[in-house]
N, CA, C and O atoms as a CHARMM CRD file, in Angstrom:
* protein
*
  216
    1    1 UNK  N     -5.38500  53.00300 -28.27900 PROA 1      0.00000
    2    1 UNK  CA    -4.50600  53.97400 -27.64500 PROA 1      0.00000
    3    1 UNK  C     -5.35100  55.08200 -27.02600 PROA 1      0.00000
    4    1 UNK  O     -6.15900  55.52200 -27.84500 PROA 1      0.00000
    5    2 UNK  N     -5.40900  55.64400 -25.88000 PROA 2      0.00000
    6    2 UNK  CA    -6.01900  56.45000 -25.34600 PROA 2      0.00000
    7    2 UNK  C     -4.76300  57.63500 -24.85300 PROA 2      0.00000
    8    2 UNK  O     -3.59500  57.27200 -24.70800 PROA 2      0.00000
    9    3 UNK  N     -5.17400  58.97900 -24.64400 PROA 3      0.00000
   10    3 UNK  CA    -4.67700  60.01500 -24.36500 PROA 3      0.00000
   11    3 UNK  C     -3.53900  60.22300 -25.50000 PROA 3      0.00000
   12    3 UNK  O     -2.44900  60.52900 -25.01500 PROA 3      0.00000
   13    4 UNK  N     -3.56700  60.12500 -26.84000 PROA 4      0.00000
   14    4 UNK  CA    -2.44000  60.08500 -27.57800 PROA 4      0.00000
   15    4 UNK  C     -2.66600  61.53200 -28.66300 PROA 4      0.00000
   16    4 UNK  O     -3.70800  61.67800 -29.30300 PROA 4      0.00000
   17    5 UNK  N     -1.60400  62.44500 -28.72000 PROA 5      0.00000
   18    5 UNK  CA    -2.03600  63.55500 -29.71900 PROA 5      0.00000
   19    5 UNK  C     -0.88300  63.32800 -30.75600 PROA 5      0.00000
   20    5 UNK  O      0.08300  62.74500 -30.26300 PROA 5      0.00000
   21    6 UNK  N     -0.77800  63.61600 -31.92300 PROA 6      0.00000
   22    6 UNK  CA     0.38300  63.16100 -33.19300 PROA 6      0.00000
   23    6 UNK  C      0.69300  64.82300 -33.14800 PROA 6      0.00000
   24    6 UNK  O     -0.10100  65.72100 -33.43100 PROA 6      0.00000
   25    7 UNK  N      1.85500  64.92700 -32.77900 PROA 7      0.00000
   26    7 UNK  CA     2.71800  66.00700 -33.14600 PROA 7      0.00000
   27    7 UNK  C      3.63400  66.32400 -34.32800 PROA 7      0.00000
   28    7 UNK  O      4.82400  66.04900 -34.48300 PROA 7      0.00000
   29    8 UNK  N      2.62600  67.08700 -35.26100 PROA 8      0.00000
   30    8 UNK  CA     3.55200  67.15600 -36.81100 PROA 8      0.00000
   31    8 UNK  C      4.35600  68.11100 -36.56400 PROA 8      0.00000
   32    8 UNK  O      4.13100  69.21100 -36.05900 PROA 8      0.00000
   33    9 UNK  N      5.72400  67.45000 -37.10100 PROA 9      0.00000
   34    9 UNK  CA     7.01000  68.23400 -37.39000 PROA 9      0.00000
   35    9 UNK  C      7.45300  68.67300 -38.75000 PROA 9      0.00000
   36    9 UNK  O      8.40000  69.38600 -39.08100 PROA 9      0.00000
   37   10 UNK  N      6.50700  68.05300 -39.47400 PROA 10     0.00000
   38   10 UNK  CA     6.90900  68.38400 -41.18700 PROA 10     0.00000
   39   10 UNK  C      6.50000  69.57000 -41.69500 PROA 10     0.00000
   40   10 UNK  O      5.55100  70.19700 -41.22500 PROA 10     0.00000
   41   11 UNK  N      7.13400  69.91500 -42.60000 PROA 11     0.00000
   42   11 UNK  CA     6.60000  71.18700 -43.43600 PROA 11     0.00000
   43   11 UNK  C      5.11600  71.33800 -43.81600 PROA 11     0.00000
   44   11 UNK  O      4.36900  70.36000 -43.84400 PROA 11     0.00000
   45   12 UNK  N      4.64300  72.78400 -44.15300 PROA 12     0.00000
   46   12 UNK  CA     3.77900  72.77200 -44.65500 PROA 12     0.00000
   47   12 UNK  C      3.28800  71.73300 -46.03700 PROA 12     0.00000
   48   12 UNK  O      2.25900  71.06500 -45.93400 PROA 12     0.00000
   49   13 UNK  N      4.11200  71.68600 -47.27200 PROA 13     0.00000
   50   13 UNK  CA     3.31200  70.49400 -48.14700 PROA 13     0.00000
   51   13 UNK  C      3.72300  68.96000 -47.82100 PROA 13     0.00000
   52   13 UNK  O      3.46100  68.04000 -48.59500 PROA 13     0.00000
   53   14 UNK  N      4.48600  68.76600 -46.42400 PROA 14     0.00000
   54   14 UNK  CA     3.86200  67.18400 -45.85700 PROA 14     0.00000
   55   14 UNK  C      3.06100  67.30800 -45.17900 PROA 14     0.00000
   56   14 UNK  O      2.56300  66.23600 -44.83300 PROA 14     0.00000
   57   15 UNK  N      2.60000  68.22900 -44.73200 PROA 15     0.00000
   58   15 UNK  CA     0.80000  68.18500 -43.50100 PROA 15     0.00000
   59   15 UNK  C      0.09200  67.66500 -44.33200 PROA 15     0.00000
   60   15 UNK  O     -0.08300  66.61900 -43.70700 PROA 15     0.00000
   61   16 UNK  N     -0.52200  67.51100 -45.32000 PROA 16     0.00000
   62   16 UNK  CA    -1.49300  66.57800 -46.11000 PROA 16     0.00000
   63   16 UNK  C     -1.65800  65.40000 -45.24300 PROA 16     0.00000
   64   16 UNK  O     -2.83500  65.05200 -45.14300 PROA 16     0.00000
   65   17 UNK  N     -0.90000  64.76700 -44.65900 PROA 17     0.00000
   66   17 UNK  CA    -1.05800  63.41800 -43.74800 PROA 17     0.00000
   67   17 UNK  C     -2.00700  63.69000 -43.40600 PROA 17     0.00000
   68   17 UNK  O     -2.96600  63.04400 -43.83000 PROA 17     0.00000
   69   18 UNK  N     -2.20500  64.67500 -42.56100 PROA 18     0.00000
   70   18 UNK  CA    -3.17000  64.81200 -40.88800 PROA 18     0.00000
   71   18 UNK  C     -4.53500  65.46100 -41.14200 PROA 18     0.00000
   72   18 UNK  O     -5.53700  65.54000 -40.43200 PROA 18     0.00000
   73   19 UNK  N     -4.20900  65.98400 -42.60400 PROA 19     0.00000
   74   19 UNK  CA    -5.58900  66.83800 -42.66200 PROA 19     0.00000
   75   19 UNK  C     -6.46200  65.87600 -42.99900 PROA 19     0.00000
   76   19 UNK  O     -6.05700  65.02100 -43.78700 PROA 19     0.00000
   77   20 UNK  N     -8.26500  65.76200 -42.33900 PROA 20     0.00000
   78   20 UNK  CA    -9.32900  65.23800 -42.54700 PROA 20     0.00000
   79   20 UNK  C     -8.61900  63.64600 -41.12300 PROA 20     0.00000
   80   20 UNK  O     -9.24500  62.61800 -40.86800 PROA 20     0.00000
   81   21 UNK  N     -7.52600  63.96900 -40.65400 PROA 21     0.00000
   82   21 UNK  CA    -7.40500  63.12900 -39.91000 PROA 21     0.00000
   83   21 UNK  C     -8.39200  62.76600 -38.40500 PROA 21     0.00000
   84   21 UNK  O     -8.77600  63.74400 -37.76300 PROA 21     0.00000
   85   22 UNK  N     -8.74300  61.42900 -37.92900 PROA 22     0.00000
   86   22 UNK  CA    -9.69200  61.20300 -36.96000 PROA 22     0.00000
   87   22 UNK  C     -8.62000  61.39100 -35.65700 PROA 22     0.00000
   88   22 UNK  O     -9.09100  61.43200 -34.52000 PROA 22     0.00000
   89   23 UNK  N     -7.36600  61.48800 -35.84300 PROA 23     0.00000
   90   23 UNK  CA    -6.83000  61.56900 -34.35400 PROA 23     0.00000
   91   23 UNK  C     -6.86300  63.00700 -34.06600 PROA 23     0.00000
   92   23 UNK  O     -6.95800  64.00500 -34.78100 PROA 23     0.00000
   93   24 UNK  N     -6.74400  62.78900 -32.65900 PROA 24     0.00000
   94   24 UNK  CA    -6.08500  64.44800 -32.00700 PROA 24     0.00000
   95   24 UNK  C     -4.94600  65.03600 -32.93000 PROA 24     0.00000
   96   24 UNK  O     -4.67300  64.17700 -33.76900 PROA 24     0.00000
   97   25 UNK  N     -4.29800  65.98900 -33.07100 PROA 25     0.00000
   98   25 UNK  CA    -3.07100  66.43800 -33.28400 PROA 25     0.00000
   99   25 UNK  C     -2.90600  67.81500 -33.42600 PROA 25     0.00000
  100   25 UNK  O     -3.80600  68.64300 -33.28700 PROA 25     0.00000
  101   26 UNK  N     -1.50400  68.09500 -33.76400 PROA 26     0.00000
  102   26 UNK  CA    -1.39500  69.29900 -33.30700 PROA 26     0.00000
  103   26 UNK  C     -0.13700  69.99400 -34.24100 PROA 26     0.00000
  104   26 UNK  O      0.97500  69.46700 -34.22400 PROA 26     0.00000
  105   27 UNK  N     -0.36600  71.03500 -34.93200 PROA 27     0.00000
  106   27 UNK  CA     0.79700  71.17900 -35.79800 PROA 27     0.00000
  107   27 UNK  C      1.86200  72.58700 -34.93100 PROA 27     0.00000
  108   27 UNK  O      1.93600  73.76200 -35.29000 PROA 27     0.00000
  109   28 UNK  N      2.17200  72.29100 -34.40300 PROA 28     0.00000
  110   28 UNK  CA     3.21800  73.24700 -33.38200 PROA 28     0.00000
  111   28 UNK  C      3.83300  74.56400 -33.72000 PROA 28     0.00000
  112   28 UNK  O      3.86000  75.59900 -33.05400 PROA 28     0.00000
  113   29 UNK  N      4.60200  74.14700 -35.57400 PROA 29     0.00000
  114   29 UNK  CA     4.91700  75.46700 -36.20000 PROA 29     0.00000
  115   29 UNK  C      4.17400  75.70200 -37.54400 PROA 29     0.00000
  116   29 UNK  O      4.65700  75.72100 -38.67600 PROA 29     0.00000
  117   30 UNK  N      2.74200  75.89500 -37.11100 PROA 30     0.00000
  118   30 UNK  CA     2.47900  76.45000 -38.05600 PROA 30     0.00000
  119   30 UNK  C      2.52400  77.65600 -38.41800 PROA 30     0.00000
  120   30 UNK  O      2.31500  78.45700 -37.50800 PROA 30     0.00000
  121   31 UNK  N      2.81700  78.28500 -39.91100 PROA 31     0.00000
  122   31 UNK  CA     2.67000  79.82900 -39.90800 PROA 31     0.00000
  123   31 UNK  C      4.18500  79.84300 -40.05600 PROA 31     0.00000
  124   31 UNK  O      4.49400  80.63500 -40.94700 PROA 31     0.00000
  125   32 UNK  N      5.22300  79.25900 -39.51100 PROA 32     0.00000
  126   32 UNK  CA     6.46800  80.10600 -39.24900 PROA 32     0.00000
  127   32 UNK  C      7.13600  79.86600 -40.59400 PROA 32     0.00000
  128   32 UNK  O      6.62600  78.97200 -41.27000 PROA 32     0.00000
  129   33 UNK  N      8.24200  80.53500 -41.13300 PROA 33     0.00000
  130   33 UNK  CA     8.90000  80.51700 -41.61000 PROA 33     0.00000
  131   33 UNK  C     10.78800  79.13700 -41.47900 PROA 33     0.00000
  132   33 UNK  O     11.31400  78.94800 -40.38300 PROA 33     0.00000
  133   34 UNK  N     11.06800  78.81000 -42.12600 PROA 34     0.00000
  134   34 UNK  CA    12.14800  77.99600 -42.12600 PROA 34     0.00000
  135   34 UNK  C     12.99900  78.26200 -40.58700 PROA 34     0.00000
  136   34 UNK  O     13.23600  77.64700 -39.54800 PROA 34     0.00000
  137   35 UNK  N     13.23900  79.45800 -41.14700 PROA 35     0.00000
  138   35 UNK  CA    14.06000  79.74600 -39.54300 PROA 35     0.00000
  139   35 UNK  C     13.78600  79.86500 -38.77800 PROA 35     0.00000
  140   35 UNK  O     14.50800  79.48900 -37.85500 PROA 35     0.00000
  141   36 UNK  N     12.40200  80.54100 -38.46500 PROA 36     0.00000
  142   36 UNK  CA    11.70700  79.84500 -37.37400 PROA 36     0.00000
  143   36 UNK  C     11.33600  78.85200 -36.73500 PROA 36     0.00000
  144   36 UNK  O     11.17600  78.93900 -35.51700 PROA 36     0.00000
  145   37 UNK  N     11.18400  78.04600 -37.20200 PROA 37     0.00000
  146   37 UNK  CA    10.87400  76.51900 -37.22300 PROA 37     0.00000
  147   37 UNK  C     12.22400  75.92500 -36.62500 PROA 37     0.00000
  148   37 UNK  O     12.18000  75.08300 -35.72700 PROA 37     0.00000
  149   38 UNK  N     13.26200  76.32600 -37.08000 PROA 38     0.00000
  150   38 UNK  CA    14.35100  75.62300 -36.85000 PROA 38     0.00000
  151   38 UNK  C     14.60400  76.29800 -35.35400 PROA 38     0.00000
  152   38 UNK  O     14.91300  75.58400 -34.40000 PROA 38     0.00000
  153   39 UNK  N     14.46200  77.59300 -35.24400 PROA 39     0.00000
  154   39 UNK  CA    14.57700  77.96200 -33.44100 PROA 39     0.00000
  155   39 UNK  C     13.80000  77.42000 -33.11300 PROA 39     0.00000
  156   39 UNK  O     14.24600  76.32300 -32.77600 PROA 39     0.00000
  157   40 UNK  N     12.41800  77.48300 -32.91200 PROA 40     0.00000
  158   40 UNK  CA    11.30400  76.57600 -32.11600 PROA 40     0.00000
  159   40 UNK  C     12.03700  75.00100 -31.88700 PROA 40     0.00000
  160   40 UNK  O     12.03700  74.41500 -30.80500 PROA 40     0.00000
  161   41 UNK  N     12.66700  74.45900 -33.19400 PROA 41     0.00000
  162   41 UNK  CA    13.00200  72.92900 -32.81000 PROA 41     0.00000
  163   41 UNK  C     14.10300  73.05900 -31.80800 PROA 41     0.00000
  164   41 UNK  O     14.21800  72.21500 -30.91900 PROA 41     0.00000
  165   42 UNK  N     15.12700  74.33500 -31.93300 PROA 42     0.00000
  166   42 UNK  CA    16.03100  73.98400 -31.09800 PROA 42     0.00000
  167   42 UNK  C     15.82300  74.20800 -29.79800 PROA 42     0.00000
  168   42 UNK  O     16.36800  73.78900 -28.77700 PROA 42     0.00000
  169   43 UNK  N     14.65500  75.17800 -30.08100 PROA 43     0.00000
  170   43 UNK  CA    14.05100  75.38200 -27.95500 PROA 43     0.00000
  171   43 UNK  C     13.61200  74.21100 -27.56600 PROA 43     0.00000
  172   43 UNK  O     13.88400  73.79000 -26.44200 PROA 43     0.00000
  173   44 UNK  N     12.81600  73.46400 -28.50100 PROA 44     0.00000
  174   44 UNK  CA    12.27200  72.28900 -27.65800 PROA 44     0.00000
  175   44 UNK  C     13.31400  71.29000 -27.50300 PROA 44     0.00000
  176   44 UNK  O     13.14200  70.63300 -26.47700 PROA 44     0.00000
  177   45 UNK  N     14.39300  70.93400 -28.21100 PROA 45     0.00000
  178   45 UNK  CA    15.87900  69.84300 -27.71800 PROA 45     0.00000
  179   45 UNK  C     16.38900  70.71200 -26.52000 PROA 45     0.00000
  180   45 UNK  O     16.53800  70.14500 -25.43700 PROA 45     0.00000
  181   46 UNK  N     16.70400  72.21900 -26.64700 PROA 46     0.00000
  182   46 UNK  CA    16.87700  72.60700 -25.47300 PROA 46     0.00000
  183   46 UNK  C     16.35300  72.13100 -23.91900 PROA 46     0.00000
  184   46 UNK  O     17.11400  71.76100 -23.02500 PROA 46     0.00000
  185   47 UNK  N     14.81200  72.23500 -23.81000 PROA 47     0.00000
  186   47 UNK  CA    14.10900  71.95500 -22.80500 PROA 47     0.00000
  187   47 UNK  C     14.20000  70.63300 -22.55200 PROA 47     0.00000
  188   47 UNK  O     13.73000  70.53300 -21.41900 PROA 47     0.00000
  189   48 UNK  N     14.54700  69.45800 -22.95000 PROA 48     0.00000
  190   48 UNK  CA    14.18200  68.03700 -22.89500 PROA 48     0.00000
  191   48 UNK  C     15.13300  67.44400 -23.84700 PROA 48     0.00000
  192   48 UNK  O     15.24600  67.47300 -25.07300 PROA 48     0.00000
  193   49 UNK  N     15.77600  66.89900 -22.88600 PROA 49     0.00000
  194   49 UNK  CA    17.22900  65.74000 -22.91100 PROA 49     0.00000
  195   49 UNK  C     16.46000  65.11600 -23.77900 PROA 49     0.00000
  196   49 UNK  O     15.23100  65.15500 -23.82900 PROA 49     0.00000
  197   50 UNK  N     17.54300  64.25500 -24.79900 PROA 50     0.00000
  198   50 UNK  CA    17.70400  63.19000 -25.53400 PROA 50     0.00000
  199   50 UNK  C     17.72000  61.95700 -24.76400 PROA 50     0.00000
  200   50 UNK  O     18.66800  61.57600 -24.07700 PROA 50     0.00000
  201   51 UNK  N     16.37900  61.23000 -24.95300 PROA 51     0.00000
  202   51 UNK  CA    16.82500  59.89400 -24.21600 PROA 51     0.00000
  203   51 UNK  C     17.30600  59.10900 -25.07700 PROA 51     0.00000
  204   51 UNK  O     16.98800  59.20900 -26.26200 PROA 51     0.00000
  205   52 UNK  N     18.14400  58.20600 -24.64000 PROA 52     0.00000
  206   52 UNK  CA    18.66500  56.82100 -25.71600 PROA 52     0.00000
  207   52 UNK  C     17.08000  55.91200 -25.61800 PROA 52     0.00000
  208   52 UNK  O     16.05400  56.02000 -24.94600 PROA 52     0.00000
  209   53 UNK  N     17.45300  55.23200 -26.42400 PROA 53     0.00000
  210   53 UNK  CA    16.19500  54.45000 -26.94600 PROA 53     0.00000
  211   53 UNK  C     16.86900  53.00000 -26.22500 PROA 53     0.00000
  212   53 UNK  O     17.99700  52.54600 -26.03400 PROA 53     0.00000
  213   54 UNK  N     15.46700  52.59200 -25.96300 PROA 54     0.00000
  214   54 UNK  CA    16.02500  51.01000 -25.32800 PROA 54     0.00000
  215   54 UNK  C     15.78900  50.99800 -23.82300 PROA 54     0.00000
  216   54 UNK  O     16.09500  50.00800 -23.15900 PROA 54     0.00000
């Protein structure tokens, strides 16, 4: 796979995945608090339609 970055959406104690990980990635909300996190998710469904799958 080339040009690929893993965008974690999980909480702080599921990031364990990624740490010491060899891919790119990128943890988006880190630092924030619950409710924060949950605005940040809803700005980004905001910006970018739901595609159907298929």
């Amino acid at each position: 796979m080339e040009n690929v970055t893993l965008t974690v959406l999980a909480w702080e104690q599921y990031r364990y995945a990624v740490y010491g990980c060899h891919w790119p990635h990128e943890i988006s909300m880190k630092g924030m608090g619950i409710g924060q996190q949950l605005g940040w998710l809803t700005e980004q469904l905001a910006k970018e339609p739901v595609r159907a799958a298929g």
